[in-house]
Each structure stands twice: as structure tokens, then as C-alpha cells.
N, C-alpha and C positions, 0 to 999 in steps of 0.2 A: 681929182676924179671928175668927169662930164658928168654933165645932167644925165644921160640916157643910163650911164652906168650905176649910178644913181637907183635909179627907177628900177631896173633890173634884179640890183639887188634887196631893194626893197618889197618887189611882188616875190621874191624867193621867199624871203621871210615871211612876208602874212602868208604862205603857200603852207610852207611849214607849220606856222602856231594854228593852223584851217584843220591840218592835217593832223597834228598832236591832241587837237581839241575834241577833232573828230573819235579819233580811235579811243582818246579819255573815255567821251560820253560813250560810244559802242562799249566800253570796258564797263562803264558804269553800268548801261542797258541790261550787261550780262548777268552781272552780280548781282542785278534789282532780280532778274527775274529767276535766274538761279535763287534766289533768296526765295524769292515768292511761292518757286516750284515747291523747296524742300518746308518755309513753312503751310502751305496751304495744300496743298496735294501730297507731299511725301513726308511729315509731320508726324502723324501717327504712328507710321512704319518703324521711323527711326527714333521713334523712342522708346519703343520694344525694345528695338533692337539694345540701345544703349540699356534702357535698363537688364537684357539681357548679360552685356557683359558685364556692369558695376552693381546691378543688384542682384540677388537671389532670394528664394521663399523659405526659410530653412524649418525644418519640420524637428519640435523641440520634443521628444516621447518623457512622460513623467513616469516618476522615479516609482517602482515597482511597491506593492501595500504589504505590510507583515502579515504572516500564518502566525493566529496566537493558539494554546491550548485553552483547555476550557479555563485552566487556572491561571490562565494570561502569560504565563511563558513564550517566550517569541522563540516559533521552531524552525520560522523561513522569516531572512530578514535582506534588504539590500545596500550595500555598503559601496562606498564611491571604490573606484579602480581607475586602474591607467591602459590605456592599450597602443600600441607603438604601430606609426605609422610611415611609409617612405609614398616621396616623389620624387621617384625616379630621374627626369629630369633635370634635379636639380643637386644630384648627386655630384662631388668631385671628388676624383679617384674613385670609385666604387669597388672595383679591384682590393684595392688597399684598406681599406675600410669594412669590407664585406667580413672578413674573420674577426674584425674586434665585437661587430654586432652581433654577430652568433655566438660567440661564447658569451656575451652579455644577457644575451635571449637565452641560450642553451639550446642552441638550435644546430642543423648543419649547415656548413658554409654552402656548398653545393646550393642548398634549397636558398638561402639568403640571396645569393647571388643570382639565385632563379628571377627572387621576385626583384630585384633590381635592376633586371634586366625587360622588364616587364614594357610594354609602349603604351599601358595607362598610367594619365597621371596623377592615379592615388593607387595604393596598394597596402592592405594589412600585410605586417608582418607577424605581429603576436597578438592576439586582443585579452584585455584582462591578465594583465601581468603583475608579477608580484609586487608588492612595494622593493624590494631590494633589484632586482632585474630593471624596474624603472629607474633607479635611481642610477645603477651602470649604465643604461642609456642615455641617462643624461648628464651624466661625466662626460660624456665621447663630444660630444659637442658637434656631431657630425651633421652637415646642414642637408638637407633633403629628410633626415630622418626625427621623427617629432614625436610626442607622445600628446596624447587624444584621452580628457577626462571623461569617462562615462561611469555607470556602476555595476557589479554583478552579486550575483544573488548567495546568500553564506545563508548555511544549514547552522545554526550553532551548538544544536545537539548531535551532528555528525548522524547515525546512525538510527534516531531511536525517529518512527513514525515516517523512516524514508518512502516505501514504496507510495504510503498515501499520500505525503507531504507532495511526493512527483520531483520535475526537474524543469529549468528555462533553459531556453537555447540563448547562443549566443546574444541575439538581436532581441531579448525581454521576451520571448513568448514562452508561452508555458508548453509542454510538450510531453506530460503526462500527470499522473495524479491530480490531487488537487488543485497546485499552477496550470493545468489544462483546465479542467471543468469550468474552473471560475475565471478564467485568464481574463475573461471581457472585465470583471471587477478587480482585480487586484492590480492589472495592465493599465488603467485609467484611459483617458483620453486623452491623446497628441493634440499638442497645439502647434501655430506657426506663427511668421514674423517676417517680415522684410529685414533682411541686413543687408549692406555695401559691403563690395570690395573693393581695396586699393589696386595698385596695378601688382605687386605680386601676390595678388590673390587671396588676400588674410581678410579675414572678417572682421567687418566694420560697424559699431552697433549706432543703427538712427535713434533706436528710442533711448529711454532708459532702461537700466535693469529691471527695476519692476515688472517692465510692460514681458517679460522673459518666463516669471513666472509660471511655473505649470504645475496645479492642483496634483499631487500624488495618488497613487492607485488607490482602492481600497482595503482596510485592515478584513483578514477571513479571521473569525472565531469559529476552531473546532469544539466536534463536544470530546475529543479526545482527552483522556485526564493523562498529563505526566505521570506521574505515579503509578495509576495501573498500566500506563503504556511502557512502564519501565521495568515493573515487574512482571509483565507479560514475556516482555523480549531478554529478558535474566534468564528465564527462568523455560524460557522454551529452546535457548540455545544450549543449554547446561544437558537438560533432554535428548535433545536432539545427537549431540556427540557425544552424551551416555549410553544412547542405542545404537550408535554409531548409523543413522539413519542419513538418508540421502533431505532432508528438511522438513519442516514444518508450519503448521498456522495456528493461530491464536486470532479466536473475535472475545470480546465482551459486549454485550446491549442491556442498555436500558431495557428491560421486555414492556414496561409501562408506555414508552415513551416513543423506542426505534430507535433513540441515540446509539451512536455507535461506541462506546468509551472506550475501549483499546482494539488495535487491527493489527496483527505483528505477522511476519513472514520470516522464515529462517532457509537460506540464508539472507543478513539485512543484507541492504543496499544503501550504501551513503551519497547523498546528492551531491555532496562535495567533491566527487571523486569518480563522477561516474563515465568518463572518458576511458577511466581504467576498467571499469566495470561492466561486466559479459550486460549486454541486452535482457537476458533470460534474468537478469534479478532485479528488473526495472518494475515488472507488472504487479499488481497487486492478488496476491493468488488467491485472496480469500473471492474476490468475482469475476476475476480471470480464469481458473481452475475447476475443472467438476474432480468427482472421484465419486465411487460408490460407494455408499453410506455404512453398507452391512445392520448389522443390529442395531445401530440407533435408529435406524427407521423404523422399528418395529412401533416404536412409541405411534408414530401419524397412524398404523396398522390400527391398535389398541383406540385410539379417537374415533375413529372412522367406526370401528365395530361397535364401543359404548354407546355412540348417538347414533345407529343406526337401531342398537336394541340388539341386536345379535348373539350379543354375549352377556355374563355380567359378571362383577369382581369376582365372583367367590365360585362362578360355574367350574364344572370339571372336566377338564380333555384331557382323554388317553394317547401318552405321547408316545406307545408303540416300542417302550424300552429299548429307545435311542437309534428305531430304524422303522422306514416307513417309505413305501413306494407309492407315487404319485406321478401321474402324466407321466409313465415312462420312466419315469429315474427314481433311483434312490436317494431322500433324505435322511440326513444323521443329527445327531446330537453327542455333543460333546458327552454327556453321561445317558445313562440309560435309566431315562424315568419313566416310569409309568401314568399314573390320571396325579392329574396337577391342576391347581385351582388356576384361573386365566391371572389371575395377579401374580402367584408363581412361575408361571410359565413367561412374563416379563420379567422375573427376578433371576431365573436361573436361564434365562435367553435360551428356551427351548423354538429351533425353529421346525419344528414336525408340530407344535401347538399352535404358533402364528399361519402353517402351513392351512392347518385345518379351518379355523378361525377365518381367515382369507377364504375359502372357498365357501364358507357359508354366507359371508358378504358379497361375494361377485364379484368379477372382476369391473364391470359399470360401474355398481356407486363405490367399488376401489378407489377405481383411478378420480372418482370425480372429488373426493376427498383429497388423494392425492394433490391435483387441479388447487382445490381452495384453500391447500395450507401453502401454496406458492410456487411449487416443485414446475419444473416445466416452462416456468416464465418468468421474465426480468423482474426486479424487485423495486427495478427504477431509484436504488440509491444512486446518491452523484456522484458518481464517480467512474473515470472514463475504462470501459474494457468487457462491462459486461457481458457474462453469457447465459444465456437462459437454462441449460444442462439440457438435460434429455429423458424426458415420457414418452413413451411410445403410446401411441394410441388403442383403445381395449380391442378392437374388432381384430388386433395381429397377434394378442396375445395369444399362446397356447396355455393349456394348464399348466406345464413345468414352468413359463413365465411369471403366474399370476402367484405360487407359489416362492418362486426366486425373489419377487419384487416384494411379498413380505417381511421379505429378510433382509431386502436390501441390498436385492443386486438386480441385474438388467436395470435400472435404474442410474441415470447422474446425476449429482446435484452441487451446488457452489457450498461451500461452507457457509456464505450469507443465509443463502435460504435456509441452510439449514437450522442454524441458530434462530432466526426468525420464527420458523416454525416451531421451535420448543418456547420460544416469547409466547409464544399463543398461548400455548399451553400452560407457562406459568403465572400469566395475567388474565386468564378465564377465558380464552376462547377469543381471544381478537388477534388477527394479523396487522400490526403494524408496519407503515412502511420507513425502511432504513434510514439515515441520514448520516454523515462525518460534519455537516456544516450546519451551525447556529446560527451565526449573523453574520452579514459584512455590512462595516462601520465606515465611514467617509470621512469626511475634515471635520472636527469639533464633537467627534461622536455620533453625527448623524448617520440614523440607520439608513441603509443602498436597501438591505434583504432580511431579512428572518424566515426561519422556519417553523414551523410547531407540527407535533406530532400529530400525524395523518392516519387515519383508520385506513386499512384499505378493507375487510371486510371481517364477520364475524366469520366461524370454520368452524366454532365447537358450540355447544350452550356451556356456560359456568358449572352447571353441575358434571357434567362429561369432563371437562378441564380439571376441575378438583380431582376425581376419579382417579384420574393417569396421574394426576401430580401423588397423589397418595400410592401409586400403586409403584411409581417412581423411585418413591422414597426407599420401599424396601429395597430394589437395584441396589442403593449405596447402604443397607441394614446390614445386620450379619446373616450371611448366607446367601448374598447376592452376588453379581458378578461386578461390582460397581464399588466396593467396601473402601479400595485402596484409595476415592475419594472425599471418604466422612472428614468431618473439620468437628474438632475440638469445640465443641458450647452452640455449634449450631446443625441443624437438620437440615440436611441437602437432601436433593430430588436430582435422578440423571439416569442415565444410560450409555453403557459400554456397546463401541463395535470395532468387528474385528474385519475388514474384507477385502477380499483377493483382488490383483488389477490386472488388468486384461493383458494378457501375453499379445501385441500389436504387430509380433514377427511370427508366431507360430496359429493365432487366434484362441479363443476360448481364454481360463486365467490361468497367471503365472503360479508356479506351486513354491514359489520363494517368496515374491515382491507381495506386499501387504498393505494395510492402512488402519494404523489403529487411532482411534477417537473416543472421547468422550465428550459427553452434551450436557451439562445440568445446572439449577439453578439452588440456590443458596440467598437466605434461608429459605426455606420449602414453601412455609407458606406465606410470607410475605416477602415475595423475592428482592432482593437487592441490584442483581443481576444477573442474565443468561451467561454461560461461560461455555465456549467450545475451544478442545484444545485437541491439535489432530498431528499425528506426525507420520511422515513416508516414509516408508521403505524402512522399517527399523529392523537390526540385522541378531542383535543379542535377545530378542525378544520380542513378539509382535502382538500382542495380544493388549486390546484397548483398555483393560481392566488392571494390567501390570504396568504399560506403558504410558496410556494418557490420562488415566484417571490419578495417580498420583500428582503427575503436570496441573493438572484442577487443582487436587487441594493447595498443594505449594504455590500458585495463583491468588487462590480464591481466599486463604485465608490473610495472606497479610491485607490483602484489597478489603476484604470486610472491616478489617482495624483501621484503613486508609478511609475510609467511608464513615469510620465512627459508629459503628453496626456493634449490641453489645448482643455478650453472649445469652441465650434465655436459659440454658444449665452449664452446670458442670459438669465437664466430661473431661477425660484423657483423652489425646490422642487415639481416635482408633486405624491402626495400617492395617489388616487384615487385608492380604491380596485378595480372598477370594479362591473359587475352584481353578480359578486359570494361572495359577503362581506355586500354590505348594507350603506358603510359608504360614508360619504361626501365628497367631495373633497374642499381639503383645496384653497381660493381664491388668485388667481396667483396675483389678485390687491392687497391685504390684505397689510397695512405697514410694513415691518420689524421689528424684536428690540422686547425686553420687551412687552410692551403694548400691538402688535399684538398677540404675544402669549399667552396672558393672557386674551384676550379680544375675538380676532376673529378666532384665531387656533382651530382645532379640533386634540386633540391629536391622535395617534391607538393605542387604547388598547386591540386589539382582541389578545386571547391570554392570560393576564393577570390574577392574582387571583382575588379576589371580594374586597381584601384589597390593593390588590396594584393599582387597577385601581379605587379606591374610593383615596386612598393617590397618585397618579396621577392629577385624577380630582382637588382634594383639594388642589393641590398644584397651578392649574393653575387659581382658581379662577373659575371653571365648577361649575355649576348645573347637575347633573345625577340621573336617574330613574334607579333603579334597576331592574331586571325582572330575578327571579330564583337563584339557587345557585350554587356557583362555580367558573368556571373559564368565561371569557367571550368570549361566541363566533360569536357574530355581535353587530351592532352600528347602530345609526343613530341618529340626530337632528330632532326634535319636538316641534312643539306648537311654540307662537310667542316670545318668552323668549329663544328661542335657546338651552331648557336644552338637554341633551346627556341622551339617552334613551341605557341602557345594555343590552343586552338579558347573560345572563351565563347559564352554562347546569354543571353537577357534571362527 
């Protein structure tokens, strides 16, 4: 090879490594400054960004706080659960797969295959599923579909203190009763965390478990007692399809205090189960509900006119022998009395006495009594639904109003208030305000809340309170309308009512639908506690004195032995219905034991079918006269053979 060929192809090659070196470093220049760009100016961006896809914030909700009673019984508690998840995407076969998961769930394929067909990628298919449904889901070993540990909320007494106890929604919130009111303390407070994800998306934990940790809601202490909330709701359901009535309510209170110690509704409603259950038995009717009182109000009437001076125990009103025109209309009474001392005329619930009595008051400082024993306005217990009822203001009343509303009607009120306002009465003259909650307890027993009984104002003087409470008493004496609630060794104080409910398709009241109640407190004068017991619509018998006052004693007496309450004498049993039943009163001499009751007992069968009150009789060794068919709805003894005469209606 020449020299020049030489040379030639020697400046080719340094041409080349000129030119390799060149484009190296251009290549270098690039990545320096590409590098430079993304750490110094797009840096920030892109680490959002990344921690946008590898990390996330997850928001960890702590575990919901137990309802205890007052006796510490846990009524709402939350227990781990599983609930079943699909991503879709990541289904194979889903066709094929889609019917094993449904019958695993108990679901329909149709809907299964809905949500697997779904273009998000998470989808609930069941949340809170059983332990046996989880565990066939996780047989299947089907990949896209996963079960998801969270907890949900178990009633473990099922039914008893439902309406109040309330219900959670799926996601922990509370969304009525008590789980509302109080949700912010028993819900806790959510924590969060940074966790990674790998690249198929599962959760990666940076910290340790500890740092996961989230403090639990708060424990609520009702002042609800077990016990009487058990015999409340026994013994009101036994009632209620004794009279074959459309349901009822049941409060007890502290009067000293406002605690509420039993709240019952018939029919219950169990939290457990309330997916299956009408809406209509969710609310709690004792302050969701008014009705018109009828004769128990008479008792606020009686307050109102002792402290105003108007009357006094032992005055005399001429009750018009059971007919008496007023504003336009006729009032009646069930018997035809004549002058009746004013303590009589609450005993034998003369409303032409209350009529007259009310007019010598006014209807102003009426109502304004009315006004202070609570009637007309929220009572601001906790609990979600209240309704204030209904006073109408004095300037619209007419006289047949001012007369009606003695008695206890044109008036609404909640069973709260109502009960509340006989607490007045039996604690001297103070309105206390309600409560269902005590305290709520945090981690270690640290108090979040307390309550303590709050005055909301005086309404009577103690001497006026004593009055009505004596004047009460006879109500449930012999000779009153009120007898079928005496208790055995102790002196009750109450009042019977009986009243009509408003026909809401024809107007005016219905001449069927009814409302009987009773109101009273036990013992008389140092009460233990208020007891109202009211039932709707009852169909064998409507009369508060037949129907709800018996519901009292069968209440009130075992809850007084539950209380540890002793008797201050010895007495029998007194049943005496009273003018509004028919039946005998069993003899306070009669022997104890076997023999007496077989021989000289008069059973109550009001109430009863025609076979159970014939297999009744028959068991006690009775003679009985039938009269009609059905159910029975009065009694009495006949002829000198002592047989038991039935009246039944269908």
C-alpha cells in the first residue's frame, strides 16, 4: 500500500473516532441535562406522581364502642366479619365461575355476573357475610374474588331495647336510636397511614403494625335496667295480643332523677334483622308518636287548679247526673252522679267535674300550666326523632275546647311527656329533664361524658304535688277507675284514660279505634318509679282501667322486688276492675292455698278466647254461663250458686 493510501485511510479513521466521540459527548450532554431537567425542575412533579402510584393514604375507621345497660350487660357490641370482594379485571372465566359464587353467597347469578361485568376496578359483592358463606368463598379459590376483614355490629339481646339501642349502616355509622345520637362517641375517630403498593396492587406495610393501631370508639352506659326492660317488653307483648290491639308502649322513670329505666314498643324491632324489617318499627314511639291522653290528663287539670286556689280536695261539684251542656255540646259521664267532692270526681273520672273546674280556671293560666308541665314542647331527651305534640294556643280556643282539653282531648302529647309530667307530680312538683344515657367511657375507663339529673323547672309547690298524689291514690282504692292496678304490700298513686283517635279519613274521632293508658307511680309516697303503660287500638276491650292498668301492676310489681323495694303491709292481691269491667273483687278475707282458689277465687278472664276461658274455668273447678261468641269482654258472678256469667263479642 502507498504512502498517500496510507494517509487517506488514516484521516478516515480519526474522521470517525472525531465523529463517535462527537455524538458520545452530544449523547452525554443529553442525559446530563435530561437528568438535570427531571432532578431540578420536574422533581417534585414526579414524585407525586410516583408516590401516587406506589403509595396511598389509607384511612383505618376504629372499631365501633359497646351499648352497656345500666347493669353492664352489653346490648350493642361489634364483632370482626368478612365481606367479599371482586376485581373484575382480574376475573378468569367469570362465565364459569359467576354460578359457583352465587350460590356460595346466596345470591342470583344474573346480579353476580352484573357486578363482574362492572368497568370499576373494585366492586362489593356481599359485605358482612357469614362465617360459613366466607368460608365457601374461600374454597373456590377464584382469583379476582377476595374477602375483605372488617366488623359489624351484633345486638346480642336480639330484640329487647331495640328501637332505642337504633341500628348502623353498613359503613359504621349510626342511623338511628342511640347509635345516631351518640355516633360521634361510640364511631371514634379515624386514623390514617401511608402504605405501598406492589405492582399488583396489594398492600404493602412501611411501618410496623403498631403504628396501625386505632383507639376504639366509645363504651355508652344506658340507665336502661335489663330486668325491667325485660319485663316491660314480656309483659306488654302478652297485652297487646291479649287485646288483640294494633301495639303498644311501655316508659319507666326515675321521677327523682329523669333516668329513663325501661322504653319498650310493641311491635319490637330487632337490630339484627332489620333489612327484613318494615321501617315503621325502627322509630322509637314513645317520642316519635303523640296520641291524646283522655283522662290521664285530668291529673295536670287537678295541679293547675290546686295551685291556683280554685278548688280544694274536699269541695263539692254538681256533676249534672251524667249530662251537662257546655259551649254548645253535650257532655256525659259514664254514670250519673250528682255533687262529688273534687278528689271523687278524679276517682270516678267525672269529666262534666273537670269540665266545670276548668272553666273556673281559664283557659290562660290553663294552658299556661299546661305549658310548664312540658306538653307542647320537646323534652330534649337524647334521642333522635322528637316531636313536640300539639297545644294549641288559648286565644283559638272555644269553650267546647277548653272543656275537651280537660279531659284530654284536642290536645297531643308524646308518652315522654307524659310520664315526665306525672314524675313532677310524684317527686313534689319538679320537671325533670329525660335522659337514656349515663356516661360514655373511653380506653381505661376514662370518662368522654356524664350526665346528671337536670331540673328543667318547678310546675307545682310540694304541697299541690302531695295533694294530687293523695288524691291519686284513691284512682287505684276501691271504688276508683284505676283498682285493676293495686300491687300487693304497696300503695300506688295513678290514673286511668280511655280516648278516642281521630277518624284522619272522615275527620272528627273514630267510634271504634281507642287508646287506653295508665300513668302511676308506686310506692305512693316515696316513689320507686313513674310507670306509663299505653296500648292502641285494643279490640276485646278498650277501657284504660281494664286494659292498661292491669299491664302496671304485672310491671310494676315484680320490678319493685327487682329493685329490692319491701313491702310496708300485708295485703292480697287486690283485681278489682273497677266500674269499667263488671267483675268482682276477689275477698281480701278468702283463705290462701289451693282450696281458696278453687272454691272462692274469681279468676280475670277478660280478654281471653271462649276456649281458654271455658279450659280456665274448668280447671278451677267454676261454673260459667256463656253469653255470645268470641273473646270475653266482661264478667260477673250470678245467682246463689256463685256461677261466673261471660259476656264474649267476636
Amino acid at each position: 500500500m502507498n504512502k498517500k493510501t496510507e494517509q487517506d485511510s488514516s484521516g478516515r479513521l480519526r474522521f470517525r473516532l472525531r465523529l463517535t466521540g462527537g455524538l458520545l459527548l452530544a449523547l452525554l450532554l443529553a442525559v446530563a441535562g435530561r437528568a438535570v431537567q427531571l432532578q431540578a425542575f420536574d422533581g417534585a412533579r414526579l414524585a407525586r406522581l410516583g408516590e401516587r402510584q406506589h403509595l396511598q393514604e389509607a384511612i383505618f375507621v376504629p372499631k365501633r364502642g359497646s351499648i352497656l345497660s345500666r347493669n353492664g350487660d352489653p346490648l350493642a357490641i361489634s364483632v370482626d366479619a368478612q365481606s367479599v370482594y371482586v376485581r373484575p379485571r382480574r376475573l378468569r372465566a367469570p362465565e364459569k365461575i359467576a354460578p359457583k359464587v352465587a350460590r356460595a353467597l346466596g345470591m342470583k347469578t344474573r346480579e353476580v355476573k352484573r357486578r363482574f361485568a362492572s368497568k370499576k376496578p373494585f366492586v362489593w359483592l356481599k359485605r358482612q357475610v357469614t362465617p360459613r358463606e366466607a368460608k365457601r368463598v374461600n374454597a373456590l379459590k377464584a382469583e379476582g374474588v377476595g374477602l375483605y376483614h372488617e366488623t359489624r355490629r351484633f345486638y346480642p339481646k336480639g330484640h329487647l331495647a331495640g328501637q332505642t339501642l337504633g341500628l348502623v349502616g353498613r359503613d359504621a355509622q349510626g342511623l338511628e336510636g342511640v347509635e345516631r345520637s351518640y355516633d360521634r362517641y361510640i364511631r371514634g375517630e379515624p386514623g390514617s397511614s401511608v402504605v405501598g403498593r406492589d405492582a399488583l396492587g396489594r398492600r404493602v406495610l412501611l411501618t410496623g403494625l403498631d403504628d396501625h393501631k386505632i383507639p376504639p370508639g366509645g363504651n355508652v352506659h344506658l340507665t336502661l335496667d335489663t330486668t325491667l326492660q325485660h319485663l316491660a317488653e314480656k309483659h306488654l307483648e302478652a297485652t297487646v295480643k291479649r287485646f288483640r290491639a294494633k301495639g303498644g308502649t311501655v316508659v319507666m322513670a326515675d321521677p327523682f332523677t329523669g333516668a329513663i329505666l325501661a322504653l319498650a314498643s310493641y311491635p319490637f324491632f330487632d337490630p339484627n334483622q332489620f333489612r327484613s324489617q318494615h321501617r315503621d318499627r325502627w322509630r322509637i314511639r314513645a317520642v316519635t308518636d303523640t296520641y291524646e291522653p283522655g283522662s290521664v290528663f285530668k291529673a295536670v287539670l287537678a295541679a293547675a287548679a290546686l295551685e291556683e286556689g280554685v278548688v280544694g280536695r274536699e269541695d263539692l261539684i254538681f256533676c249534672e247526673f251524667g249530662r251537662y251542656r257546655y259551649g254548645g255540646r253535650f257532655i256525659h259521664d259514664f254514670k250519673e252522679y250528682g255533687w262529688l267532692s273534687f278528689a271523687k270526681v278524679l276517682q270516678l273520672s267525672s269529666n262534666i267535674g273537670v269540665t266545670k273546674v276548668a272553666h273556673k280556671l281559664g283557659r290562660d293560666r290553663y294552658h299556661r300550666y299546661i305549658q310548664r308541665f312540658g306538653f307542647g314542647q320537646k323534652t330534649k331527651v337524647d334521642l333522635p326523632g322528637e316531636v313536640p305534640g300539639t297545644v294549641r294556643p288559648p286565644h283559638t280556643w272555644y269553650d267546647i275546647d277548653l272543656a275537651a282539653t280537660s279531659f284530654g282531648q284536642s290536645v297531643s302529647v308524646t308518652p315522654l311527656q307524659m310520664i315526665m309530667a306525672f314524675s313532677a307530680i310524684a317527686n313534689g312538683g319538679l320537671l325533670m329533664k329525660p335522659y337514656v344515657v349515663e356516661r360514655v367511657t373511653g380506653e381505661n375507663g376514662r370518662v368522654l361524658l356524664e350526665r346528671r339529673p337536670e331540673l328543667v323547672r318547678r310546675v307545682a309547690s310540694r304541697a299541690t304535688a302531695r295533694t294530687v298524689a293523695g288524691i291519686l291514690k284513691g284512682v287505684v282504692a276501691e271504688g276508683g277507675t284505676g283498682t285493676r292496678a293495686a300491687l300487693a304490700g304497696f300503695e300506688a298513686a295513678g290514673k286511668t284514660g280511655t280516648s278516642q283517635k281521630a277518624d284522619k279519613m272522615k275527620g272528627g274521632y273514630s267510634k271504634t279505634k281507642r287508646v287506653a293508658s295508665f300513668v302511676g307511680f308506686v310506692p305512693a309516697d316515696e316513689p320507686r318509679f313513674v310507670l306509663l303503660t299505653l296500648v292502641d287500638e285494643p279490640t276485646v276491650n278498650v277501657y284504660g282501667g281494664v286494659v292498661a292498668a292491669p299491664l302496671f301492676r304485672r310491671i310494676a310489681g315484680p320490678a319493685l322486688h327487682a329493685l329490692g323495694a319491701t313491702p310496708s303491709r300485708r295485703l292480697l292481691p287486690a283485681v278489682n276492675p273497677g266500674r269499667e269491667s263488671g267483675v268482682i273483687r276477689v275477698s281480701r278475707t278468702a283463705p290462701r292455698g289451693r282450696r281458696a282458689d278453687r272454691t272462692g277465687g274469681r279468676p280475670d278472664l277478660v280478654g281471653l278466647s271462649m276456649r281458654e276461658a271455658v279450659a280456665e274455668a274448668k280447671k278451677r273447678n267454676l261454673s260459667v254461663v256463656l253469653r255470645g261468641h268470641g273473646y270475653v269482654v266482661s264478667q260477673r258472678v250470678e245467682g246463689a250458686g256463685g256461677r261466673l256469667a261471660l259476656t264474649l263479642k267476636e
